[in-house]
N, C-alpha and C positions, 0 to 999 in steps of 0.2 A: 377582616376578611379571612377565610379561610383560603389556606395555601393547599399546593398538593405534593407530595414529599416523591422524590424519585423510583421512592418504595413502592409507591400507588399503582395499580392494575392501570390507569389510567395513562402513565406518564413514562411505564416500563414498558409496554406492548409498543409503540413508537420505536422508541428505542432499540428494541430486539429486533421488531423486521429490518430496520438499517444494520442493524449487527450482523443479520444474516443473509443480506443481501450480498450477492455477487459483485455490486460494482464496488458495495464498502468491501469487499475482501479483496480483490484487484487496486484497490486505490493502498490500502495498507502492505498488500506483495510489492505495487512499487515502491510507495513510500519506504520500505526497508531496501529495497535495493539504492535506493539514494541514499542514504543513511551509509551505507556500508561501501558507496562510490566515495561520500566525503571522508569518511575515515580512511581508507585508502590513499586518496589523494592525498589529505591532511599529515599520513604520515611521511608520504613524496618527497612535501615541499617541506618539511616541517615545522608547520605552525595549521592554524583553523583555518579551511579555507573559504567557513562559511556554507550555510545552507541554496541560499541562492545560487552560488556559482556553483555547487557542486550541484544541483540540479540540472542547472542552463546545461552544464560538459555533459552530465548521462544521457539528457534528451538527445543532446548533437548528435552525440559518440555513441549510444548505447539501447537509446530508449524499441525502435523499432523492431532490432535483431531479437532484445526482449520478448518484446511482445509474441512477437511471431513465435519462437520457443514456446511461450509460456501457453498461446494458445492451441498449440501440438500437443503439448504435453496435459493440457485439458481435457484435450478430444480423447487422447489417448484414456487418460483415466474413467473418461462418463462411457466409451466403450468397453472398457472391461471390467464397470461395475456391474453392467447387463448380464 
């Protein structure tokens, strides 16, 4: 059977609209602020504190103030690209 390579017009078009979608670019803006909550924290306590909990503590502690920011700071931008 013929396979189709990720090269393919077929298999990369998929691909691209989730690449350039909004909510995959919001999910990757968080997922680095998590990334950069567990690094943080990890140097704290000194040792890994691990992907889940430093997830759980940004959601608790952090995730909303975020958001709310990040979506001011959106508005801001799609207003003064006009």
């Amino acid at each position: 059977m013929g396979t189709v390579s990720m090269n393919s017009p077929q298999q990369s078009e998929p691909f691209d609209l989730v690449k350039n979608s909004v909510l995959y670019k919001e999910f990757l803006a968080e997922r680095d602020e998590i990334l950069r909550h567990k690094w943080i924290e990890s140097e704290k306590s000194g040792r890994d504190i691990g992907f889940e909990k430093a997830l759980l503590d940004w959601i608790i502690k952090y995730r909303s103030n975020w958001r709310t920011g990040r979506s001011k700071s959106m508005r801001i931008e799609s207003t003064s690209s006009k």
